[in-house]
C-alpha positions in Angstrom: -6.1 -4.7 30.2 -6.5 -6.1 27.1 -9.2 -5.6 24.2 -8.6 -8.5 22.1 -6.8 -11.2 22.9 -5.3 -14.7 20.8 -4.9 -17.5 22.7 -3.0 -20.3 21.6 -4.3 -20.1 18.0 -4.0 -22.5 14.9 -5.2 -21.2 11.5 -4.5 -23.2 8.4 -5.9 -23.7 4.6 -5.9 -26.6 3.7 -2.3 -27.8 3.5 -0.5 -25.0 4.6 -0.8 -23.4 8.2 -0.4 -20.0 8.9 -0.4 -20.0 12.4 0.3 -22.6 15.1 0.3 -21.7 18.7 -0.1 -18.4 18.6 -1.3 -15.9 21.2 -1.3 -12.1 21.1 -3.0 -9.4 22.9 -3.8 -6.2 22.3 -3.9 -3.9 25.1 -5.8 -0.3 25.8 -4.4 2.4 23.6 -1.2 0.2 21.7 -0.3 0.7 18.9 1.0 -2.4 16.9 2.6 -2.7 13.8 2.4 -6.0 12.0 5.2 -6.7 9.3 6.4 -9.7 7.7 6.9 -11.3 3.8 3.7 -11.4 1.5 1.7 -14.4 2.5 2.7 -14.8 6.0 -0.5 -14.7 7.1 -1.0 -10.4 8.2 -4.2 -9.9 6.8 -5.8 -13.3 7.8 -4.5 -12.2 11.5 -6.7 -9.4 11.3 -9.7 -11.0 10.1 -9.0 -13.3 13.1 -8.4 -10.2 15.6 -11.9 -8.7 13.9 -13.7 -11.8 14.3 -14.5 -12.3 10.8 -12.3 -15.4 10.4 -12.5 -18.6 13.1 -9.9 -20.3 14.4 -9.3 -23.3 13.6 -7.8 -24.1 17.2 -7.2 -22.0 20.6 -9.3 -18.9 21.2 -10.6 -15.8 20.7 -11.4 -13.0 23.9 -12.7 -10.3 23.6 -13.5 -7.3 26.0 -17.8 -7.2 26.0 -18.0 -3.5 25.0 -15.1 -2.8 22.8 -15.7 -1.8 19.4 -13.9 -2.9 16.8 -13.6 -2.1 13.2 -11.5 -3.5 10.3 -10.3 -1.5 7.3 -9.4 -4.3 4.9 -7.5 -3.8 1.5 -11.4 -4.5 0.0 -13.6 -3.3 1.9 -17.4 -4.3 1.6 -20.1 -1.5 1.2 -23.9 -0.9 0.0 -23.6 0.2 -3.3 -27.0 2.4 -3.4 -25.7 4.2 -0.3 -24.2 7.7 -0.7 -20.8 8.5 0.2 -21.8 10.3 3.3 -24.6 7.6 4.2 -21.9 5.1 3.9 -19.9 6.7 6.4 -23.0 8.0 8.8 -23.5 4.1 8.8 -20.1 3.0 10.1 -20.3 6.4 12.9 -21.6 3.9 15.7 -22.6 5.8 19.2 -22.6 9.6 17.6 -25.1 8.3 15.3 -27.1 6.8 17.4 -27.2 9.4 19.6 -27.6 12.2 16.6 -30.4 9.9 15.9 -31.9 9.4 19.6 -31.6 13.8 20.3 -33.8 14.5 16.8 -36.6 11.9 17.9 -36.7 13.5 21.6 -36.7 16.7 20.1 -40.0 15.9 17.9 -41.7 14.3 20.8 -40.7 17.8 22.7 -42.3 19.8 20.1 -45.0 17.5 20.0 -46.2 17.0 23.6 -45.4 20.9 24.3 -48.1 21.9 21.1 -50.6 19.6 22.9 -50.0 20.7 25.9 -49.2 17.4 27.8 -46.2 17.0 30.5 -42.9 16.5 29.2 -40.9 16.2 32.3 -39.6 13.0 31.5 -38.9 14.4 27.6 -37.1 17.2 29.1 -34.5 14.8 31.8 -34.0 12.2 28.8 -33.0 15.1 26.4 -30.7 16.8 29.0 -28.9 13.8 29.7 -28.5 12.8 26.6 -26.5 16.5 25.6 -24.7 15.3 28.4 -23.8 12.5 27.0 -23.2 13.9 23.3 -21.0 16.6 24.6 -19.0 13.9 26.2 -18.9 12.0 22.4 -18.4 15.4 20.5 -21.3 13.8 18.7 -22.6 17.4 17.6 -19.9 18.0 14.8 -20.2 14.4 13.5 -21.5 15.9 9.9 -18.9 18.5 9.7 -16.0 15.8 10.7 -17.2 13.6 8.4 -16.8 16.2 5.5 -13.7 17.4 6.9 -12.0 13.8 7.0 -13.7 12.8 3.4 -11.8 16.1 2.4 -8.5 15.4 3.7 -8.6 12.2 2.0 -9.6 13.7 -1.5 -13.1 13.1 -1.7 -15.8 15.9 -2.3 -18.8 15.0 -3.3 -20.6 13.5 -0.5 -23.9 12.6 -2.5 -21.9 10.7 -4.8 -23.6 6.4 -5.2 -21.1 4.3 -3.7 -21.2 1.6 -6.2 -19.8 4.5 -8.9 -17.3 4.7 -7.4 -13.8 3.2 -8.4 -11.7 0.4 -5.8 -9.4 3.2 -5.0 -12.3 5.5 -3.9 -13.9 2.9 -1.9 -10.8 2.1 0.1 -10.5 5.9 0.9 -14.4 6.2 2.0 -14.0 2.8 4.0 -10.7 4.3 5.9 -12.8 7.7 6.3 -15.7 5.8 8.1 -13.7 4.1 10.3 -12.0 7.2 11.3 -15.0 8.6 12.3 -16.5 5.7 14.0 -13.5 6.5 16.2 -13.4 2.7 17.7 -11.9 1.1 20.5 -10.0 -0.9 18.2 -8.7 0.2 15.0 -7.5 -2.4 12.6 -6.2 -1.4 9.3 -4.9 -3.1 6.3 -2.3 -1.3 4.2 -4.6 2.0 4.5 -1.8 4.2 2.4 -2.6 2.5 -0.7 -4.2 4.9 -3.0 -3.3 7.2 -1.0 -1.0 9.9 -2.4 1.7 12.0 -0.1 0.0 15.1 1.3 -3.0 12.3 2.5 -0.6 10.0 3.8 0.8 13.1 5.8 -2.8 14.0 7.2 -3.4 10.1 8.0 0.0 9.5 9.9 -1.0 12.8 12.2 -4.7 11.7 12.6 -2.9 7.8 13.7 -0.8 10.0 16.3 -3.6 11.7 17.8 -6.1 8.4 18.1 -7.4 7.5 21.5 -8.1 4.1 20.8 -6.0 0.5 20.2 -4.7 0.7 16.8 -3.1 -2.6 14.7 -2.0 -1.8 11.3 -0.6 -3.5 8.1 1.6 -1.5 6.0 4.5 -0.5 3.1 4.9 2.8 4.5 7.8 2.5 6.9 7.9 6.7 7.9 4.2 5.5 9.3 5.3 2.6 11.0 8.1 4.4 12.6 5.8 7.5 13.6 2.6 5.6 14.7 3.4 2.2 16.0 4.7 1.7 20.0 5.4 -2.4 19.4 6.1 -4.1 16.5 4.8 -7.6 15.7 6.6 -9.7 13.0 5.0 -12.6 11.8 6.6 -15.4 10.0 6.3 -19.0 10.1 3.7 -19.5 12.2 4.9 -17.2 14.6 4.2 -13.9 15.9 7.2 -12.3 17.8 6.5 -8.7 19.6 9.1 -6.0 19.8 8.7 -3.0 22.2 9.2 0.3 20.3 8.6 1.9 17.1 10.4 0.4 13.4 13.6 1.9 14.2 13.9 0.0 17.6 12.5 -3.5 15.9 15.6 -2.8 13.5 18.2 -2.3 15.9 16.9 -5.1 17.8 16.9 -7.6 15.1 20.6 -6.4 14.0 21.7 -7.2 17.6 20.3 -10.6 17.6 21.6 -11.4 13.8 24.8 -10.6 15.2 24.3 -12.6 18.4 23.0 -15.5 15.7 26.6 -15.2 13.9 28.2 -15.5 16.8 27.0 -18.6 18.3 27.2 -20.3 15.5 30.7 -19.3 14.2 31.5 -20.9 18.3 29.5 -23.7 17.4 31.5 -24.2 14.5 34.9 -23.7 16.3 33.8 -26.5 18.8 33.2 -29.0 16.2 35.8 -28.3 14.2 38.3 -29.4 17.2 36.3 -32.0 18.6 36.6 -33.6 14.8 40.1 -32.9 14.8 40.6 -34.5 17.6 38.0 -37.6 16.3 40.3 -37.9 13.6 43.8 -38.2 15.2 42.7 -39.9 18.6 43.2 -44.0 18.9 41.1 -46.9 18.1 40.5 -48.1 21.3 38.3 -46.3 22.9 37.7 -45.9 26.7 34.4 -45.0 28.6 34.9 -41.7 28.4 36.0 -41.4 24.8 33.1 -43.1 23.6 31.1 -40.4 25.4 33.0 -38.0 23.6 32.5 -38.9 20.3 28.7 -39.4 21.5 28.9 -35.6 22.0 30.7 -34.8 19.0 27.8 -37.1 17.1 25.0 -34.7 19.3 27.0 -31.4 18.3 26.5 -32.4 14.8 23.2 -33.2 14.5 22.3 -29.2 16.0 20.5 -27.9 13.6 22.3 -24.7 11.7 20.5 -21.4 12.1 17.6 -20.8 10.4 18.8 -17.9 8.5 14.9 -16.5 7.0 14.9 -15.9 3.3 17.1 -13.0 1.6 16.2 -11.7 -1.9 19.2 -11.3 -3.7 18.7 -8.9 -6.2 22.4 -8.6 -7.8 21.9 -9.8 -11.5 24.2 -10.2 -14.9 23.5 -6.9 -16.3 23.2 -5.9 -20.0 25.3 -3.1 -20.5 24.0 0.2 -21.1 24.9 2.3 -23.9 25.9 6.4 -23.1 21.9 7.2 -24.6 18.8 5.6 -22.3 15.7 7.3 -23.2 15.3 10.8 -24.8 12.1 13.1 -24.4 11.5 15.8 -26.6 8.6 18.5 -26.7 6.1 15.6 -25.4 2.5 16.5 -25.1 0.0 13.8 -24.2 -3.9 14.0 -23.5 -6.2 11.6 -21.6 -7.7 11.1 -24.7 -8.3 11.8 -28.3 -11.5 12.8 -27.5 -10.0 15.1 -24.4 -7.8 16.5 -26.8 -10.7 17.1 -29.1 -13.0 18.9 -26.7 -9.8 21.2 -25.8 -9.3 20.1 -22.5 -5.8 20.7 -21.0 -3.2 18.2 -21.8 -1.7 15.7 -18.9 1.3 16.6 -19.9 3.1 19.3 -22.2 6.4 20.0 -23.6 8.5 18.0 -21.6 11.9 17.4 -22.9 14.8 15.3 -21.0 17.5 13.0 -21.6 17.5 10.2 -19.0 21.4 9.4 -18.7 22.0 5.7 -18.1 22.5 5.9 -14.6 19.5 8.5 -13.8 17.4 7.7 -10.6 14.5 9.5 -10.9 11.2 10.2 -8.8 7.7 11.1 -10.8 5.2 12.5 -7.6 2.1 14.5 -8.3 -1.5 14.1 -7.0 -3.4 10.9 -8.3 -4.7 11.3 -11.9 -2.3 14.1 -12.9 -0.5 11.6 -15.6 2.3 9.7 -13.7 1.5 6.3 -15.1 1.1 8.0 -18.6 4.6 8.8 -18.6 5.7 5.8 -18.2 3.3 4.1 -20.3 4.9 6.9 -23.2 8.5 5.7 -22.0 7.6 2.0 -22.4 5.9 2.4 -26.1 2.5 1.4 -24.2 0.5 4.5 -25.8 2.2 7.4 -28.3 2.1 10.6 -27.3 0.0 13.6 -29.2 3.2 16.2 -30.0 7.0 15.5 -29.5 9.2 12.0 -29.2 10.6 9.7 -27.1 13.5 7.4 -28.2 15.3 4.3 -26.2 18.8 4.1 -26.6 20.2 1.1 -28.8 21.8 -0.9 -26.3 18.5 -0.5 -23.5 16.7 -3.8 -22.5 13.6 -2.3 -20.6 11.5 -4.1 -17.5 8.3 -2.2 -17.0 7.1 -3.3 -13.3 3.7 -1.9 -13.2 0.8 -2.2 -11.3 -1.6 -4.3 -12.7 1.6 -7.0 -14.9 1.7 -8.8 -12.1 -2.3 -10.2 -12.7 -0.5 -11.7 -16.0 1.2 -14.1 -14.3 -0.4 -17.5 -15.7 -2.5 -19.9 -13.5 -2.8 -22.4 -16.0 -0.8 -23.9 -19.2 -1.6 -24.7 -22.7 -3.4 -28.0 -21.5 -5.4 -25.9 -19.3 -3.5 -27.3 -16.1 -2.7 -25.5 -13.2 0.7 -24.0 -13.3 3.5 -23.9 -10.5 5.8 -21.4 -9.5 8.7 -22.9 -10.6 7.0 -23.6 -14.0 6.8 -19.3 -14.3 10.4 -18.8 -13.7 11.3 -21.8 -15.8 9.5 -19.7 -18.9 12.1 -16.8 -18.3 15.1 -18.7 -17.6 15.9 -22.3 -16.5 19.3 -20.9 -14.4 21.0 -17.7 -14.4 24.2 -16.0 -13.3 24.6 -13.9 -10.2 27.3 -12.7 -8.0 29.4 -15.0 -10.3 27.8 -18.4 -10.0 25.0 -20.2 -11.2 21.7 -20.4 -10.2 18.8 -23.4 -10.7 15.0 -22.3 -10.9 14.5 -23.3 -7.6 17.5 -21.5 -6.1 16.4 -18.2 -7.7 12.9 -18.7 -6.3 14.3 -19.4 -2.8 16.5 -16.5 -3.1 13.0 -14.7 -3.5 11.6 -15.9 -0.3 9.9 -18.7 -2.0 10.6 -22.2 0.2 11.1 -25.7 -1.5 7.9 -26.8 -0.6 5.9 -23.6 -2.0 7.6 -23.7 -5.3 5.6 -26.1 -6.7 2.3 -25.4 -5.4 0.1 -23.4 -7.9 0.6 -19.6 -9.1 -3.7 -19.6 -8.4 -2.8 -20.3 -4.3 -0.5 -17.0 -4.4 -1.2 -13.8 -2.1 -1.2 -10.7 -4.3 1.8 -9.6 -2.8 3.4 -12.9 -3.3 2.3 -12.6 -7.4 4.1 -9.3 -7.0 7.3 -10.1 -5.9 7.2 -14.0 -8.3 6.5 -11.5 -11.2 9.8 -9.0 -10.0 12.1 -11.7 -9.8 10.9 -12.6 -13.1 11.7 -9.4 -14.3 15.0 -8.6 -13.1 16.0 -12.0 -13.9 16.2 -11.2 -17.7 18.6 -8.6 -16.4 17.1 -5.5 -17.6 19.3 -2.1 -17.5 16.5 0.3 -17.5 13.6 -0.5 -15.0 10.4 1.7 -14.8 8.5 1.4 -11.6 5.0 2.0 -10.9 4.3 2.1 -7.0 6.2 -0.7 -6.6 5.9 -0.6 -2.9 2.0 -1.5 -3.0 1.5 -5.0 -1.4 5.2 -5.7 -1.3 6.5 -6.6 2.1 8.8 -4.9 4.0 11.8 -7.0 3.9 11.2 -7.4 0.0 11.2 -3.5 -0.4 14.4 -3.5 1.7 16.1 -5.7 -0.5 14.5 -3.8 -3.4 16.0 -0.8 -2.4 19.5 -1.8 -1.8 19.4 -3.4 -5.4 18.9 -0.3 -6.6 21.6 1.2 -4.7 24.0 -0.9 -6.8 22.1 -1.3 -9.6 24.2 0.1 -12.7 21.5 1.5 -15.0 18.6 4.0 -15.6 15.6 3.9 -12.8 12.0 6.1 -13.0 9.7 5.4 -10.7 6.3 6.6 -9.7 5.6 6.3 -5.9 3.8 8.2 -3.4 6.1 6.2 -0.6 8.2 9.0 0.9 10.5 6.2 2.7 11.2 4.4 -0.8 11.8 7.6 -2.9 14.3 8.9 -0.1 16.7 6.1 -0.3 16.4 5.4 -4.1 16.3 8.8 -6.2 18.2 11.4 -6.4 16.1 13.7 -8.4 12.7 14.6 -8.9 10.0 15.3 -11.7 6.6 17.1 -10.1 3.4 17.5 -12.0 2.5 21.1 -12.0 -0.7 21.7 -14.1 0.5 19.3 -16.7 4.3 20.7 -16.6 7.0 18.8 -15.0 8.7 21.0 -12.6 12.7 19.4 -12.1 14.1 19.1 -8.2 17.5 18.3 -7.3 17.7 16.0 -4.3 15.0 13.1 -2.9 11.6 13.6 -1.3 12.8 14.8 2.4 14.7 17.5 0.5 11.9 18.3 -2.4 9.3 18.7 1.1 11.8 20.9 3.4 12.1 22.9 0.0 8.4 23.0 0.0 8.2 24.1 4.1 10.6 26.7 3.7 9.1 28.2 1.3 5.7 28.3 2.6 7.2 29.8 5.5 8.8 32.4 3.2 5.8 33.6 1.9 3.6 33.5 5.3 6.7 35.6 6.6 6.4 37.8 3.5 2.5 38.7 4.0 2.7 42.3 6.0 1.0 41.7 9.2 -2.9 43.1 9.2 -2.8 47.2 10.4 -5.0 48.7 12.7 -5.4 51.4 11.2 -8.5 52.1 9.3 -7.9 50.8 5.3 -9.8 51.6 2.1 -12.9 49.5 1.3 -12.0 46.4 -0.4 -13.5 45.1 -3.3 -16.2 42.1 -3.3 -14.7 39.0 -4.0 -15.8 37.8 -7.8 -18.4 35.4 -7.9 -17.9 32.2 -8.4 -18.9 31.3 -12.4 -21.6 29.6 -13.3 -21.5 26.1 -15.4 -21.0 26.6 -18.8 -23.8 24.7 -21.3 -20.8 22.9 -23.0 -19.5 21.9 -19.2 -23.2 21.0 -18.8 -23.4 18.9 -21.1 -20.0 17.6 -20.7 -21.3 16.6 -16.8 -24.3 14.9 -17.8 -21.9 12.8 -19.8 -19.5 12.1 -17.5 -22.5 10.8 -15.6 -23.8 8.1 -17.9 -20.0 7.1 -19.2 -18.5 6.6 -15.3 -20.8 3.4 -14.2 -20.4 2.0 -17.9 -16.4 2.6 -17.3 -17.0 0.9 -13.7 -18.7 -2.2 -15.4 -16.1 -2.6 -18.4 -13.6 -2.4 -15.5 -15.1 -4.8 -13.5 -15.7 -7.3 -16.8 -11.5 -6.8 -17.6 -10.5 -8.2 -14.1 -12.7 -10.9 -14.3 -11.3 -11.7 -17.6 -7.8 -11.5 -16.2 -8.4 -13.5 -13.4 -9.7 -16.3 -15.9 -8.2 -16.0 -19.0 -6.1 -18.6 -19.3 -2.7 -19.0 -21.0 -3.0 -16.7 -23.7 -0.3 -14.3 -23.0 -1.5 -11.9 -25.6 -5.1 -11.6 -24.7 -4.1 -11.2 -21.1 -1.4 -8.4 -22.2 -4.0 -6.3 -24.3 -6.6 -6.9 -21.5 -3.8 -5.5 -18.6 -3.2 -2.7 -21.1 -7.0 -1.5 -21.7 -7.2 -1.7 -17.5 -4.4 0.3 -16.8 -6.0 3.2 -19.8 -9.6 2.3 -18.2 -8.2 2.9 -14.4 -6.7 6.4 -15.6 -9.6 7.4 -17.9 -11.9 6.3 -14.5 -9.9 8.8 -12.1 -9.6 11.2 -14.7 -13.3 11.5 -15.2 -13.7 11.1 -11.3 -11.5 14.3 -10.8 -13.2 16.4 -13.9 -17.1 15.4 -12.3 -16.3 16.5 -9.2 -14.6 19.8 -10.4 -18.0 20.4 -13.0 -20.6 19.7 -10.3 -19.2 22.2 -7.8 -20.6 24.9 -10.2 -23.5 25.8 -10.2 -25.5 25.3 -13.4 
């Protein structure tokens, strides 16, 4: 039976359709995985599903009494609700019925001290225990904290609209946990995420009793969640039975199946033209209706092979020296470093060898984007050096460059795509041969026909991957990456990685996607209370290091004795708040909504500055310091109102 069905749906804006014809259901207890390139039309397909965006042909069913709730990559929310308000308010039935048992019991209490009947008080309340059992409605409040936990957020009284985008993703996917739906849809709900909550989230997925349709980078979750895979592209929507690793094997066999009807079709044309050519003038009945079928054989349309991203590029060589670390130390801020708080990072020394592929992983906030930001000159660091190598031509693919991508020109016109890659390079050389603008941008999954529609009409995944291809094609030799994987499509990361397989040259990158980080490093830098701790090996290896260990020491612990032991001593108890930690709190408290405003005002000024490449470049550079000071000071509240003053 299905929940939610499309039937026969067209959705388009404007000039370009998304969808034509499309129907999909979604059946009792499926889990789908949508995939596709940026801008396919994913997200809009859930709004659709949801209900929150019409069709613009065909319909919409949906099952009367199903509940459905969308995660979306920004989700709306009251900002003068609390954190656990906010997620009380999304908790559906078990609130209601939390609600319903604490009215009933006041009227018990009530009609019982007045002595009237409450017969009909008492039947209501027992039914509805019945009924609350059957919704494990009584540990709502305790699963809420427990899920809000889990995804690395602690204070529950905490004003909704102080909190940062990242934050509010997290408390959006937390209430929609809870609300434990009929259908679950969720957009890319691993951004922000970092690896241990990505673990807990894939398990929770597993265990869900409801229809689930999700949007996401994180192929170890697709593989491990999803039961059918839809891909959509070009107005299309194809399903696949199985999980990632089945869709892949299925589209090998039917590229392969592809390749070898046309190489026949081929074979047939090529001797019905030989023939054409050597056969004689006059022709009979039956060789005109030859050469009518030779004329119909031709006019077959050639496979429509979808987009690759060819990533293979004229690289700069790359001297024997990259980039050499010595000592560093680095603080949040002056002001951090000041007040004596503990540095982000300390004495870190290494010398990145030109052909180094290297992982940064740590818990959000711990300093990963401040390494890099040290490694690409962006912000100095407080004790120690760091020196690039001579010969290194650096491309710094962060996560917030991709918002300097110009919508308009000096004349205040709106620019095109083709106008973006023009600015870097009018052709280039790859794999030997030269490439046109317009080739390179197709080689990026960008049609003919989208090329020159405006840079403004772009997905942010689609400003993403125009701003990579920018990037590599100034053929860098040392590329820093920072979570490149957010709002990159599948195929694009696929093609991502295998250019880094053969790239020839020095690769960091930051990312919490175990998936990306097994197939592209080879060695690994951990945050450890502001030391980096060095792994051999990629992320698999770094986490079965991590298992075995824990296993080690649980082995390790002697088993608890039956015999009588000494007393033990009582634990210490917990410290109070100092008055410089006081007063350090109460700051934090008026600085964080002013940080949340400035933050707000830079992305508005990003999103319309214009074509000043400067301004926009110290604008993206005060953001990404804002973001960090933001989830810094996030982190250090939370840790200072857990004392007690």
């Amino acid at each position: 039976m299905s929940l939610i069905s499309l039937v026969e749906v067209r959705k388009d804006f404007g000039i370009r359709t998304l969808f034509d014809n499309l129907t999909l259901h979604v059946g009792e207890r499926e889990r789908l995985g949508l995939i596709g390139p940026n801008g396919a039309g994913k997200s809009t397909l859930l709004k659709l599903l949801a209900g929150l965006e019409p069709p613009g042909a065909g319909q919409r069913r949906v099952l009367p009494q199903a509940r459905i709730v969308l995660v979306s990559q920004e989700p709306e929310m009251d900002p003068e609700r609390t954190v656990l308000e906010q997620v009380f308010a999304g908790s559906g039935e078990k609130m209601e019925l939390l609600g319903r048992y604490t009215a009933l019991s006041d009227a018990l209490a009530l009609a019982h001290g007045e002595g009237r009947d409450d017969t009909a008080l008492l039947a209501e309340l027992s039914s509805l225990n019945a009924r609350m059992d059957q919704s494990q409605a009584w540990g709502l409040e305790q699963q809420i904290r427990e899920v809000l936990q889990q995804l690395g957020i602690g204070d529950t009284q905490r004003r909704v609209g102080d909190l940062s985008g990242g934050y509010r993703k997290r408390l959006a996917l937390a209430a929609a946990l809870v609300a434990d739906p009929d259908v679950l849809l969720l957009d890319e709900p691993t951004n922000h995420l970092d690896a241990d909550c990505i673990q807990w989230l894939q398990g929770y997925l597993q265990r869900f009793r409801g229809a689930l349709v999700l949007i996401t980078h994180d192929r170890y979750v697709l593989d491990q969640v999803t039961d059918r895979i839809v891909e959509v592209d070009r107005g299309e929507a194809r399903s696949y039975s199985g999980n990632y690793a089945t869709y892949l094997g299925r589209k090998a066999e039917q590229e392969e199946s592809a390749a070898a009807s046309e190489a026949k079709l081929k074979g047939v044309l090529r001797r019905e033209l030989e023939w054409l050519r050597r056969g004689p003038k006059a022709r009979s009945t039956k060789q005109k209706a030859r050469i009518q079928r030779i004329e119909a054989l031709q006019e077959i349309p050639k496979r429509q092979v979808k987009g690759q991203v060819s990533l293979a590029s004229n690289q700069r060589r790359l001297g024997k020296r990259a980039i050499e670390a010595e000592a560093l130390q680095v603080w949040a801020s002056e002001a951090a470093r000041e007040a004596g708080a503990a540095p982000l990072l300390r004495d870190f020394s290494y010398d990145f060898s030109p052909e180094d592929r290297v992982g940064i992983i740590g818990p959000n906030g711990v300093g990963k984007s401040t390494l890099l930001d040290l490694i690409a000159g962006r912000r100095q660091p407080h004790g120690g050096r760091i020196e690039l190598g001579g010969t290194v031509k650096l491309a710094y693919f962060d996560q917030h460059s991709h918002q300097l991508l110009d919508g308009t020109d000096a004349a205040g016109r709106e620019r095109k795509l083709i106008d973006v890659v023009k600015d870097a390079a009018s052709s280039i050389e790859l794999e030997g041969s030269t490439l046109s603008a317009a080739q390179l941008l197709e080689r990026f999954l960008f049609p003919p026909a989208q090329q020159h529609q405006p840079v403004s009409k772009l997905s942010g995944g689609e400003r993403r991957r125009l701003h990579l291809c920018r990037l590599l094609i100034e053929a860098p030799n040392v590329l820093l990456l920072d979570e490149p994987t957010n709002d990159l499509d599948v195929q694009t990361l696929t093609v991502l990685e295998d250019f880094l397989e053969d790239f020839r040259g020095c690769v960091v990158v930051v990312s919490h996607d175990r998936y990306f980080l097994d197939r592209t490093v080879d060695r690994l830098f951990c945050f450890d209370g502001g030391r980096l701790q060095r792994f051999e090996g990629n992320y698999s290896a770094y986490l079965e290091r991590q298992g075995a260990a824990k296993g080690h020491a649980s082995a390790s612990t002697p088993t608890p004795s039956t015999e009588p032991t000494a007393p033990q001593p009582a634990a210490p108890k917990q410290r109070r708040r100092s008055f410089k930690e006081t007063r350090e709190l109460q700051a934090l408290e008026t600085e964080l909504p002013q940080w949340e405003a400035r933050r707000q005002e830079l992305e508005r000024g990003l999103a319309t500055g214009g074509a000043d490449y400067g301004a926009l470049e110290l604008l993206s550079q005060e953001l990404s310091e804002l973001l960090l000071r933001i989830e810094q000071g996030e982190e250090r509240w939370l840790e200072l109102s857990e004392l007690p003053g």
